[in-house]
C-alpha positions as CSV (number, residue, x, y, z in Angstrom):
1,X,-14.0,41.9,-14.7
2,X,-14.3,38.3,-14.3
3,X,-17.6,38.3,-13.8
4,X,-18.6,39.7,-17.5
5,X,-19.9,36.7,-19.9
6,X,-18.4,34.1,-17.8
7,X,-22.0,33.0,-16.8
8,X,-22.8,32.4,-20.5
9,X,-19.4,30.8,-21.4
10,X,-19.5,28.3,-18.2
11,X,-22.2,28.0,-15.9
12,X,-20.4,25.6,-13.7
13,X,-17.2,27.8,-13.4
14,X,-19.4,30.9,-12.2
15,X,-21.3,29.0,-9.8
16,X,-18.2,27.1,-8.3
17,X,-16.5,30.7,-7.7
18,X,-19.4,32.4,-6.9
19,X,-19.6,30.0,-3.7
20,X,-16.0,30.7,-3.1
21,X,-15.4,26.8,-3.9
22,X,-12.6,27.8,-6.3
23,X,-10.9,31.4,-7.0
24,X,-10.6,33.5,-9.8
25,X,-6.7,32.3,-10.1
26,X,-8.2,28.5,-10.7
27,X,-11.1,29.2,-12.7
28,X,-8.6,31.3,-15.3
29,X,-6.6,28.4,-15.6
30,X,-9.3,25.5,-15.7
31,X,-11.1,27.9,-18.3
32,X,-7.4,28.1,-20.0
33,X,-7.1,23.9,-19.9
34,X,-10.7,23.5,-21.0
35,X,-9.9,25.8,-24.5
36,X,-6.9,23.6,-25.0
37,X,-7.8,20.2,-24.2
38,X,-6.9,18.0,-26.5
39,X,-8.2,14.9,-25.7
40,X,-10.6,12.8,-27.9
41,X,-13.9,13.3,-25.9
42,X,-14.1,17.3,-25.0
43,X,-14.3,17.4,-21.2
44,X,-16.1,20.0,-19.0
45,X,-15.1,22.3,-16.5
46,X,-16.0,20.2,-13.7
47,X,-13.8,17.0,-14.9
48,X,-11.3,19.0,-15.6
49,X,-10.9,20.8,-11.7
50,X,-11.4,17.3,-10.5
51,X,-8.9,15.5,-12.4
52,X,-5.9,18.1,-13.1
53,X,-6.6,20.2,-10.4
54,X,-6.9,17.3,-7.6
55,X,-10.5,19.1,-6.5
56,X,-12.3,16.6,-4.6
57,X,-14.8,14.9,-6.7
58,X,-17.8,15.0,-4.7
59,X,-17.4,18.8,-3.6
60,X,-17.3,19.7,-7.5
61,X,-19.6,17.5,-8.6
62,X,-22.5,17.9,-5.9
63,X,-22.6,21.7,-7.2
64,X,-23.5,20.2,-10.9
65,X,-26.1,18.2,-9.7
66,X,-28.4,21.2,-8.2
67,X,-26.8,23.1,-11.4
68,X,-28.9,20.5,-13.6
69,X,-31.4,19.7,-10.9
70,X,-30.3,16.2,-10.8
71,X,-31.9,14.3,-7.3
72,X,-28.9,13.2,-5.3
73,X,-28.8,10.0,-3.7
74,X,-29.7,10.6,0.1
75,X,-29.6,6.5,1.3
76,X,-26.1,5.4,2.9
77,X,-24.5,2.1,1.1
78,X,-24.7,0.5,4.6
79,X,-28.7,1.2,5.0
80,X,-29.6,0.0,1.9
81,X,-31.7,-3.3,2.2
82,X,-30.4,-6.4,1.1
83,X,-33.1,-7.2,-1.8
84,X,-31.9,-3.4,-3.2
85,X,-27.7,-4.9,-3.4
86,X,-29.1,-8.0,-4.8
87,X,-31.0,-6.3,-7.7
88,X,-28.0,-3.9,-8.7
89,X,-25.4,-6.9,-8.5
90,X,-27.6,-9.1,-10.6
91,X,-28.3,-6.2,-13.3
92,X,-25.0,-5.3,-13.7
93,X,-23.6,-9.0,-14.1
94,X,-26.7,-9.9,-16.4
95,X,-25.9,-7.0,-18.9
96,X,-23.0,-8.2,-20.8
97,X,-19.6,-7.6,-20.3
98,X,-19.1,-4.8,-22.3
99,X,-22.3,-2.6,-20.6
100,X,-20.6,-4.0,-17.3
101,X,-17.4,-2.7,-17.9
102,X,-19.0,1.0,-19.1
103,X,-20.6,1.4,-16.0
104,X,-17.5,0.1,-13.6
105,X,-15.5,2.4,-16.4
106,X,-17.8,5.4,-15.7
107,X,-18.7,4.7,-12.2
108,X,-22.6,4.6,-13.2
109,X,-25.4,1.7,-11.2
110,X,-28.3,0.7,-11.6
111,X,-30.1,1.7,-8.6
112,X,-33.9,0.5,-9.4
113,X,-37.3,1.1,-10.9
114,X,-39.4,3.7,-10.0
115,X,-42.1,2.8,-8.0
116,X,-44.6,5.1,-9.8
117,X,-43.0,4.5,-13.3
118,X,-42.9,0.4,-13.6
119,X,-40.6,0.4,-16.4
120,X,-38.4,3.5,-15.6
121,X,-35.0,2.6,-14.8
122,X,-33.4,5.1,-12.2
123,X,-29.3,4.8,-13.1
124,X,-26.9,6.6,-10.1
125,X,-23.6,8.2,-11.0
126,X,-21.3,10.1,-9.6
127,X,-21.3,12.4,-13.0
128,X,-24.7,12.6,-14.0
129,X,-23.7,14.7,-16.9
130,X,-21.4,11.8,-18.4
131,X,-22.3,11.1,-21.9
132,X,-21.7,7.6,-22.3
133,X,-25.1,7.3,-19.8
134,X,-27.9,7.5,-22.7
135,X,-25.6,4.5,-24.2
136,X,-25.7,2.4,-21.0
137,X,-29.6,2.8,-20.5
138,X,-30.1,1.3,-23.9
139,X,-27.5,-1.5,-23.3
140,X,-29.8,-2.0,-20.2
141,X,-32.9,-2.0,-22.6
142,X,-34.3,0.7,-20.0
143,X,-37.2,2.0,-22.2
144,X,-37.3,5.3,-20.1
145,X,-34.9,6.3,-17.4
146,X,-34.1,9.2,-14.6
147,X,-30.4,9.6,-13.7
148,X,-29.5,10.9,-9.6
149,X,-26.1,11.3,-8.8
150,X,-24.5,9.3,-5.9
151,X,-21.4,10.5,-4.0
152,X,-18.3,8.8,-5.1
153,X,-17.2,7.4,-1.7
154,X,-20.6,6.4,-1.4
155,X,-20.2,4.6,-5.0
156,X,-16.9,3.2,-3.9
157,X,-18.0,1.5,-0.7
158,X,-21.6,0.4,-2.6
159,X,-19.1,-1.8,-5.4
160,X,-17.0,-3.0,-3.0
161,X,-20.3,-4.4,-1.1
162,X,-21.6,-6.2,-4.2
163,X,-19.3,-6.6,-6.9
164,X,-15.8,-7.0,-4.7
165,X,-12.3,-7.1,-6.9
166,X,-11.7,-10.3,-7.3
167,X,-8.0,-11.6,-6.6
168,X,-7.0,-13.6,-10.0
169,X,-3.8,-14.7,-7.7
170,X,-5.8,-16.8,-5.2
171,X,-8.1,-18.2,-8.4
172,X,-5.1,-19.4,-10.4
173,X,-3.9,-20.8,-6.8
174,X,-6.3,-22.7,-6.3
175,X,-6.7,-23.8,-9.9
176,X,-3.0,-25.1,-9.5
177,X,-2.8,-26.2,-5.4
178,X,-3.2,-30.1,-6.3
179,X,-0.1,-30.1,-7.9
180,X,1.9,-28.7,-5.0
181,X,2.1,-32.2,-2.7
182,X,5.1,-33.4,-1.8
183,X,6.6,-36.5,-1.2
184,X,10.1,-35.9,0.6
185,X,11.4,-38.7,3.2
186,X,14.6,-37.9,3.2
187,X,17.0,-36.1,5.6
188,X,18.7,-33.1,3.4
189,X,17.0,-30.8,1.6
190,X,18.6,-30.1,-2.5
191,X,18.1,-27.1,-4.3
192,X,17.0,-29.1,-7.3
193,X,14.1,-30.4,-5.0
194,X,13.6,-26.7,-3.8
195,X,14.1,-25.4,-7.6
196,X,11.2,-27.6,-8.8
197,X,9.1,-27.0,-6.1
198,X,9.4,-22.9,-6.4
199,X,9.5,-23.6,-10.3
200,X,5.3,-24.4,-9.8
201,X,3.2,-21.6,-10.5
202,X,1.2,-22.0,-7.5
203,X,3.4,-20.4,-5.0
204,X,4.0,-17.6,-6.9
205,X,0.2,-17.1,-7.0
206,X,-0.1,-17.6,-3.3
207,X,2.7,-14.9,-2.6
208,X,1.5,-12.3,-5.6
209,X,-2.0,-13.1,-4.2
210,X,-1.1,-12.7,-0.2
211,X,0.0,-9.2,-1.4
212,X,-3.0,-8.8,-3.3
213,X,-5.4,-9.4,-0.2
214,X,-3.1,-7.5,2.7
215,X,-3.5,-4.5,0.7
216,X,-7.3,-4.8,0.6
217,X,-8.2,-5.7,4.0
218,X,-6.1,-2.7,5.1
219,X,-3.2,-5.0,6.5
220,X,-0.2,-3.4,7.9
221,X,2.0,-6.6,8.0
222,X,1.7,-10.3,6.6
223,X,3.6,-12.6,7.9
224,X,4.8,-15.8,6.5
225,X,5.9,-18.4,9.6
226,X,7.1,-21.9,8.7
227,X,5.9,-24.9,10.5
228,X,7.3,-28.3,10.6
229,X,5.5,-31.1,8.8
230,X,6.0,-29.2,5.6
231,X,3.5,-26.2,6.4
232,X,3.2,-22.3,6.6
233,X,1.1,-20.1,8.3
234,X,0.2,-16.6,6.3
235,X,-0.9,-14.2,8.9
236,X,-1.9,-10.9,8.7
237,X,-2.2,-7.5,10.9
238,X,-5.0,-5.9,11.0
239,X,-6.1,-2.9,13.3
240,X,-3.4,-4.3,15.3
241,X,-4.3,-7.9,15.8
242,X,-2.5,-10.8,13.8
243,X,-4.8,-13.4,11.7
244,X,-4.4,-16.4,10.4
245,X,-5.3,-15.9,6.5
246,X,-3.8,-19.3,5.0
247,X,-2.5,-22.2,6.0
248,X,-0.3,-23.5,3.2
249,X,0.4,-27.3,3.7
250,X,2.7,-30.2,1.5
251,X,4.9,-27.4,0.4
252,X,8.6,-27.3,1.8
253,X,8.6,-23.9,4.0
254,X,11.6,-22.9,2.4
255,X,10.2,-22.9,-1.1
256,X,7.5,-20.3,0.1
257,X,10.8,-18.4,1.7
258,X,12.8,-18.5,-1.6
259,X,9.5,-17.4,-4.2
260,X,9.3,-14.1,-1.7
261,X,12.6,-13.8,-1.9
262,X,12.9,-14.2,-5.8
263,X,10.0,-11.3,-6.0
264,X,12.1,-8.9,-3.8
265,X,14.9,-6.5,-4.9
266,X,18.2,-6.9,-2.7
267,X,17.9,-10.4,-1.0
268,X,19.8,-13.3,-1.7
269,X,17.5,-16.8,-2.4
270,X,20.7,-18.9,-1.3
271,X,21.8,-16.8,2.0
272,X,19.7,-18.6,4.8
273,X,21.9,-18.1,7.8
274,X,21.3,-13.8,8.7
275,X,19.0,-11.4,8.0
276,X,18.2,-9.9,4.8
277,X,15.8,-7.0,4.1
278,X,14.2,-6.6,0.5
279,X,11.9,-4.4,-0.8
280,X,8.9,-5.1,-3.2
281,X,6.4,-2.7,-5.2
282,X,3.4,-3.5,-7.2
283,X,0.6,-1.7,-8.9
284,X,-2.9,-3.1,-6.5
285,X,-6.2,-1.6,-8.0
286,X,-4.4,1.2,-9.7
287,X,-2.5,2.4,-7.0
288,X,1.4,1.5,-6.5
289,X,1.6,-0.1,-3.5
290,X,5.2,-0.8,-2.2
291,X,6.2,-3.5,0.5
292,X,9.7,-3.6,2.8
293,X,10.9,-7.2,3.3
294,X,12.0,-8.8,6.6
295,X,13.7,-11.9,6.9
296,X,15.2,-13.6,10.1
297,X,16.8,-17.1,10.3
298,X,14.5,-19.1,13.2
299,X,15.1,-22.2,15.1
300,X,13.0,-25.5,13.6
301,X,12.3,-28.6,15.1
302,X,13.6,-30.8,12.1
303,X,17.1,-30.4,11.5
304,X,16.9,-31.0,7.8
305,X,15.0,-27.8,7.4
306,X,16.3,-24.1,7.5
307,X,13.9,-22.2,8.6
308,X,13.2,-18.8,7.9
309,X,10.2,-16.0,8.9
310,X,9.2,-13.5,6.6
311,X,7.3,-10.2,7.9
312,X,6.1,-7.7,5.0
313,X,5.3,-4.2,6.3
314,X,2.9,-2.5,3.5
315,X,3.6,0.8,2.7
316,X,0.3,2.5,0.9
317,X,0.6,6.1,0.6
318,X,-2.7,6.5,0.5
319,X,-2.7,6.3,4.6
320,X,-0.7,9.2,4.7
321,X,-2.9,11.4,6.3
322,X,-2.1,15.3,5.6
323,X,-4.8,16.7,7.7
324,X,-4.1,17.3,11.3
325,X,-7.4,17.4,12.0
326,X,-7.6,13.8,11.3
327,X,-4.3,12.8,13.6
328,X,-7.1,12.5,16.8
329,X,-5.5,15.5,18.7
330,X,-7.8,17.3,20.7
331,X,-8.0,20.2,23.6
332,X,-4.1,20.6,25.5
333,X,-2.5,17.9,22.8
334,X,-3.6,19.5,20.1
335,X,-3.0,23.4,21.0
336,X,0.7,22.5,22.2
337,X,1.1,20.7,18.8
338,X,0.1,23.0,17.0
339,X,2.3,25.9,18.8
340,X,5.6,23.4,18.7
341,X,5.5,22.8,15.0
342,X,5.0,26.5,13.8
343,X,8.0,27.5,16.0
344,X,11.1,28.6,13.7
345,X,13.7,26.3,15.3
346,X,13.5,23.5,18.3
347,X,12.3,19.9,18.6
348,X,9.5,17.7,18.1
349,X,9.7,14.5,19.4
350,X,7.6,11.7,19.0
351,X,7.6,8.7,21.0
352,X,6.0,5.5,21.1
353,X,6.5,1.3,20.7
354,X,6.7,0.3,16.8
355,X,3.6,0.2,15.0
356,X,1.5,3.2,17.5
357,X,1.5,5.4,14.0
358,X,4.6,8.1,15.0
359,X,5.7,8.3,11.1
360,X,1.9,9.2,10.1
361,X,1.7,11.7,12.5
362,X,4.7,13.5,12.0
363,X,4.4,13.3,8.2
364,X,0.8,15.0,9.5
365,X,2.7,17.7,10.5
366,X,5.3,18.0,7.8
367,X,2.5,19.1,5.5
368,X,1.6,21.6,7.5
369,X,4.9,23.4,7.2
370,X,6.2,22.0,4.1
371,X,6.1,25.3,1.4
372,X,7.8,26.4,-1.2
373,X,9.7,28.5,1.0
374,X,11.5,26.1,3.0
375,X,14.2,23.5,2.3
376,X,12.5,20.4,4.0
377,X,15.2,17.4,3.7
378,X,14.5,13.7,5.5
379,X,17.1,11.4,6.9
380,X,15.1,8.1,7.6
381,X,15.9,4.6,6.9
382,X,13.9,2.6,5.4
383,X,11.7,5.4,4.1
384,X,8.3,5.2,5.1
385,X,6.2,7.0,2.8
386,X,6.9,9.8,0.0
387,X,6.4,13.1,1.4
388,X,5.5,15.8,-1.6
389,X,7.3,18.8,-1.3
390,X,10.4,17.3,1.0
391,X,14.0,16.1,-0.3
392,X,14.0,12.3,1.1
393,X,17.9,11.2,1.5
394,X,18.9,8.2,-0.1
395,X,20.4,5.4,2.4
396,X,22.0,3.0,1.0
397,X,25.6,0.9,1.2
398,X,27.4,3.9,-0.5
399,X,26.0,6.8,1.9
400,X,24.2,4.9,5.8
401,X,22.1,6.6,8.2
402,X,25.0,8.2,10.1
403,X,27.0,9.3,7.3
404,X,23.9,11.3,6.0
405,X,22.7,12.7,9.5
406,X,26.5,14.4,9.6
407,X,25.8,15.9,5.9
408,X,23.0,17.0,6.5
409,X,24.0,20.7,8.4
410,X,25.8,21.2,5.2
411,X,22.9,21.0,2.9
412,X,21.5,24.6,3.9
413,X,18.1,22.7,5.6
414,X,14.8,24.9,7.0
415,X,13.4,22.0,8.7
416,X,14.3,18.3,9.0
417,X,13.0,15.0,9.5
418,X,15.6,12.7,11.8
419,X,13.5,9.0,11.4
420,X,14.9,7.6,14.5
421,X,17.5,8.9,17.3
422,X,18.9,5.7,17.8
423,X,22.1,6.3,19.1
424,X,24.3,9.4,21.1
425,X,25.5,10.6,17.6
426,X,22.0,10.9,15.7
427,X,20.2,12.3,18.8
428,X,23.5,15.1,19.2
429,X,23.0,16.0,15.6
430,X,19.3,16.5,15.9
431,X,20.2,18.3,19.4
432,X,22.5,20.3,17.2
433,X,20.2,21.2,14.5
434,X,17.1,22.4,16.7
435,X,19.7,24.6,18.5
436,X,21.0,26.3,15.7
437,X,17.7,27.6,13.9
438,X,16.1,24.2,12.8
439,X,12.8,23.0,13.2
440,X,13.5,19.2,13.6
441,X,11.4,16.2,13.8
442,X,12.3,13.1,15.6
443,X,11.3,9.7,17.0
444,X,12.3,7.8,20.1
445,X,11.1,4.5,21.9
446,X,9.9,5.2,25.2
447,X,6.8,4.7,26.9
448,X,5.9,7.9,27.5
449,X,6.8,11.7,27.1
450,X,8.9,12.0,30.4
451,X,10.5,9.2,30.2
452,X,11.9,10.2,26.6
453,X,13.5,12.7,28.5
454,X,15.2,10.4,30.7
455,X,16.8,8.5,27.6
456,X,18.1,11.5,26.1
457,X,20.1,12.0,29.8
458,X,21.1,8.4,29.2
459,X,22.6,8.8,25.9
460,X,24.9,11.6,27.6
461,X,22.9,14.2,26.1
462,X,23.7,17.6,28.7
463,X,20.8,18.8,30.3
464,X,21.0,21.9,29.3
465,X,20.9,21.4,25.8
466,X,17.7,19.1,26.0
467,X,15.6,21.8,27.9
468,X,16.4,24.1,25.1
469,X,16.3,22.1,22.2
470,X,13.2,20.3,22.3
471,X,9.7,22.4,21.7
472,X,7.8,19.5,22.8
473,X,7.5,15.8,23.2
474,X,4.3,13.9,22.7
475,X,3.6,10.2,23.6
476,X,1.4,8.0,21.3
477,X,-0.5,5.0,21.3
478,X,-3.4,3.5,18.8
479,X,-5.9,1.4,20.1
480,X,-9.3,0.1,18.5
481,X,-12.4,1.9,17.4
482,X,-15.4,0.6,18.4
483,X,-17.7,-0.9,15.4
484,X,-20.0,1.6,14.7
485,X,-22.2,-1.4,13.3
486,X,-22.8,-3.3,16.7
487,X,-21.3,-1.1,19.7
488,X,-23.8,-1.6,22.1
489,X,-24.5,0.7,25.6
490,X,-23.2,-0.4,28.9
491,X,-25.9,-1.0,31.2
492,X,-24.2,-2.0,34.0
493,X,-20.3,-1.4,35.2
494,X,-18.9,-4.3,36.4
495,X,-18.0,-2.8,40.4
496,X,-14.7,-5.1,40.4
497,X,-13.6,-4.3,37.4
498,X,-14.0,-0.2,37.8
499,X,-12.5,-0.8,41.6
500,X,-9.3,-2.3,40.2
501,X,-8.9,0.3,37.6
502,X,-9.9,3.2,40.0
503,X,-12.6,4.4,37.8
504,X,-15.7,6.0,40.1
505,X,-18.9,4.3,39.0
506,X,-21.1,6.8,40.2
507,X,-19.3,9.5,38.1
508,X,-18.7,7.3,35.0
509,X,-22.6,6.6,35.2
510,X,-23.3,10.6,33.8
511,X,-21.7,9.1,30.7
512,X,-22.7,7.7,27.8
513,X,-20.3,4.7,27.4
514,X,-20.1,1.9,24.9
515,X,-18.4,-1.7,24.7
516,X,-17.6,-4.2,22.1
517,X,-20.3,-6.8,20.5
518,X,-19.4,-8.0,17.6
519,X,-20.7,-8.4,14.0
520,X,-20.1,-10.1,10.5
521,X,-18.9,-6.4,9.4
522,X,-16.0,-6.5,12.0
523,X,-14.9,-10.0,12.0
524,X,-16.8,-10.5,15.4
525,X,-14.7,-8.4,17.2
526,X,-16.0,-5.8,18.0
527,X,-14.0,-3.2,16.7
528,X,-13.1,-1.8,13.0
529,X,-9.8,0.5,12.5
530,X,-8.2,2.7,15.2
531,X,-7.5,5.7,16.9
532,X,-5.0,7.2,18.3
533,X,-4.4,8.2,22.2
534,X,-1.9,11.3,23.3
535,X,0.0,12.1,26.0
536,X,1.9,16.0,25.5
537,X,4.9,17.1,27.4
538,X,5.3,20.7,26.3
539,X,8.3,22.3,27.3
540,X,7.4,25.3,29.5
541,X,9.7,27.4,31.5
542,X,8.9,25.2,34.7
543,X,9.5,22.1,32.4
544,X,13.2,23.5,30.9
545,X,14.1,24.8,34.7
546,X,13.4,21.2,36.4
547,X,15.7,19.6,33.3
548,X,18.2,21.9,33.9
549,X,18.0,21.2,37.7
550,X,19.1,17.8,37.1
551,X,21.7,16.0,38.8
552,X,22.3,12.2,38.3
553,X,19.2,11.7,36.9
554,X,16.2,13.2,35.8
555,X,13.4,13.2,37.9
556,X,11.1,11.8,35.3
557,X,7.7,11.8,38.7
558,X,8.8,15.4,38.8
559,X,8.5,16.3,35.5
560,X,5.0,14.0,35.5
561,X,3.4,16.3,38.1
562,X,4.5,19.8,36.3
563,X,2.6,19.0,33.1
564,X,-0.2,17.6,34.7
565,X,-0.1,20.6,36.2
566,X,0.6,22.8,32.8
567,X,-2.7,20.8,31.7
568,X,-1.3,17.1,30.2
569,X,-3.6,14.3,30.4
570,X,-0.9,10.7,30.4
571,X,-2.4,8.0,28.3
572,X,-4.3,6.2,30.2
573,X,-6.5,9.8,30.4
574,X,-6.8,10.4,26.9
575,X,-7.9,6.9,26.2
576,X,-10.8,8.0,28.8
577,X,-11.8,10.8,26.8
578,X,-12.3,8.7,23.6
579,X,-14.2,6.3,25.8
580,X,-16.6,9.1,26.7
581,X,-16.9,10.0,23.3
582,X,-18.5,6.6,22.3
583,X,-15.1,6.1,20.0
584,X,-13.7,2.5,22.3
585,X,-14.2,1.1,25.4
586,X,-12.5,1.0,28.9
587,X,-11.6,-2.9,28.4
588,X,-9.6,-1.4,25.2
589,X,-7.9,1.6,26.6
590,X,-7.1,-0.2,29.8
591,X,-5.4,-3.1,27.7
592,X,-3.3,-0.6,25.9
593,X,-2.2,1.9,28.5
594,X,-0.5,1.6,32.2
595,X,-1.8,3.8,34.6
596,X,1.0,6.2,34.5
């Protein structure tokens, strides 16, 4: 039935179904929204699945380029010679601003002339059937051109080579930093001297502008550390590591302090004596990007000062990784994972120093049980990130963390998201919940999954109900990826090194195994992003019987053994497997993992 005249009405549509991309339900509607669209410039089927039906762009699109027998674009950004970047940076900021902003508007690029046809322009976009393309050509006084289409992450990562956003934060800083010396000699510090130097637009540039460049090097934290002799440090985290990013000097310390405070909502410019946490948003590129706000009195060396350090954790949704497959679990990890979450009731604990990425793996698996059948309610505090489908408690002065974990049973929940059992009265709640037909998620600090147990005992959690309760428990870590760039083969193993580590050379020799170099593309390190590294303790019978067993304490070697035995590889182990995968290197996994 669907079939009849839908080929003549939209070619598109029956190809994209026909390849089982989208189904009949979708294509009704899209053909539905296409009759009805109202807006100025009619759009086609294919913009339409892309931008109201969240379709990924490239899937949709790469079917209308062999549609229309458009050539697609078959050279990686990153392999693309230097004089080639060059000639599409200098095109596109010789053609006038207006033909410059149409093509960053409609995401089209000059690619290059055709070596056969001298004075045909070839233009790449990632919709080659946009319209406003003939217009660009002749903006670009192209006398004859050919348009390919080029994968939008492949566009994406091409602009950000050659034509990166520039920070107008840092420019107008910059412009303004002569005016930000100091002369202050004597020993107390008055607001109206702090007032006039926060009042200069500088600093406000520097802070909108740290914010600015955290988000695009992929920062998780900046830090902002005052120094004596009127100086602070802005450092940054990134895959881990902290670097220096600025050194902001003849400005009071406590004027920077104050100018992040001012931009926060819920801190107090004048309070300099406890902690305070604040909590920023901003739109960064397009996307809202929102920021939590640490601040902890410190000891200075000058007595008229009153130091403070700030530490801003950036919260970007669009890290928020939905697909398990992308979480790094592989071969026993992954099957037990997958087996604890799609239990009806019990626990699933995740466990881990802060920072080793336990909120983005269990919002991982959140979204693979969040439906429209269950009531899925959170109790964390700060929240992290917004989960879709889930009913994220508010925590605040009027309702806290405890008083909301003890509301919660009453608020008729199918599965639930405990952010933290920090205490005997969370973690007997959470207990509670998994025991009576919950599936509950959790977080602990511990250093590994047996030991998790042992703090559980230590809270005065009964045996019994901890061997019952919890469906699993899985230990996490992240260390570095190797830089695809400049990893180079290990030709030799250092004997010493493998000796101490208790690594067998002639075994490790079968493998393929890589180690840091370093490049411009990763900073010289070596590495670029992260991974992370599992350790699963899945509650079998022999597990729950050995808990049960316990006496005093829990026999956290005991419990070691059995899942090594049930098939558990500890840390140290997984980190191994990456290794042999050409994903890091032994010096990383070593450095980030204790033998047991």
């Amino acid at each position: 039935m669907l079939d009849t005249n839908l080929e003549m009405t939209d070619k598109i549509g029956y190809l994209l179904f026909k390849k089982g991309i989208i189904d009949a339900q979708v294509l009704e509607k899209a053909l539905t929204a296409k009759a009805n669209d109202s807006s100025k410039i009619k759009r086609n089927l294919a913009q339409i699945l892309v931008q109201d039906f969240k379709y990924d762009h490239d899937t949709i699109f790469r079917e209308v380029a062999i549609l229309y027998a458009f050539r697609e674009l078959d050279s990686k950004p990153e392999d693309l010679p230097q004089s080639r970047l060059d000639f599409i940076k200098n095109t596109m900021n010789n053609s006038g601003e207006q033909i410059k902003s149409q093509m960053l508007e409609h995401k089209i690029i000059p690619f290059m002339y055709d070596d056969r046809i001298r004075d045909k322009l070839i233009l790449a976009a990632i919709d080659p059937t946009e319209r406003n393309i003939p217009k660009i050509a002749f903006g670009l006084n192209a006398k004859k051109y050919e348009v390919i289409y080029i994968r939008k992450k492949d566009y994406d990562k091409l602009i950000a080579t050659i034509l990166p956003p520039e920070n107008v934060y840092l420019k107008m800083m910059e412009e303004a930093n002569s005016e930000l010396e100091i002369q202050q000699d004597d020993t107390s510090l008055s607001e109206e001297e702090l007032d006039a130097e926060i009042n200069k637009s500088a600093l406000i540039n520097l802070v909108e502008g740290a914010l600015v460049e955290g988000v695009r090097k992929g920062a998780s934290d900046i830090h902002f550390v005052p120094k004596s002799g009127n100086k602070t440090e802005i450092v940054m985290r990134v895959d881990g590591n902290l670097q220096l990013w600025h050194v902001q000097e003849g400005t009071l310390p406590e004027a920077v302090v104050a100018v992040v405070k001012d931009r926060a909502k819920g801190m107090d410019r004048f309070e300099r004596e406890r902690a305070q946490d604040g909590f920023i948003q901003r739109d960064i590129d397009g996307i809202i990007i929102r920021f939590r706000v640490s601040v902890l009195p410190m000891v200075g060396t000058e007595l008229k000062n009153k130091f403070e350090s700030i530490v801003i954790r950036i919260l970007d949704d669009r890290k928020v990784i939905r697909d398990i497959d992308k979480l790094g679990l592989t071969g026993y990890t992954k099957e037990t994972f997958l087996k604890a979450i799609n239990q009806p009731q019990g626990m699933v604990i995740l466990t881990g120093p802060t920072g080793s990425g336990k909120s983005t793996t269990l919002v991982a698996a959140l979204y693979q049980v969040i439906n429209s059948t269950v009531n899925v309610l959170t109790v964390e505090d700060p929240v992290e990130y917004v989960i879709e489908g889930a009913r994220q408690l508010k925590i605040g002065y009027k309702m806290n963390f405890e008083q909301a974990i003890r509301s919660i049973l009453r608020h008729d929940p199918d599965i639930v998201l405990v952010g933290e059992m920090r205490d005997k009265e969370t973690a007997e709640v959470a207990i509670k919940l998994a025991n009576t037909g919950h599936l509950t998620f959790s977080t602990l600090h511990t250093n590994d999954a047996p030991s998790a147990v042992a703090r559980l005992y230590k809270m005065g959690i009964e045996p019994f109900l901890i061997a019952y309760a919890i469906n699993l428990i899985v230990a996490q870590r992240l260390i570095r990826r190797l830089c695809p760039k400049c990893k180079k083969k290990v030709g030799n193993f250092d004997e010493e090194f493998m000796n101490a580590i208790g690594l067998n050379i002639a075994e490790w020799r079968n493998y393929t195994v890589y180690e840091a170099k370093g490049c411009p593309e990763c900073n010289n390190s070596g590495y670029k992003g992260r991974l992370a590294i599992h350790e699963s303790l899945y509650f079998t019978k022999a597990i729950r019987q050995l808990i049960v067993k316990s006496g005093e304490d829990v026999d956290e070697e005991k419990i070691r053994l059995q899942a090594k035995r049930d098939g558990s590889l500890n840390l140290r182990e997984a980190g191994l497997e990456k290794v042999k995968l050409g994903l890091t290197s032994i010096e990383e996994v070593v450095a980030g993992t204790s033998e047991e």
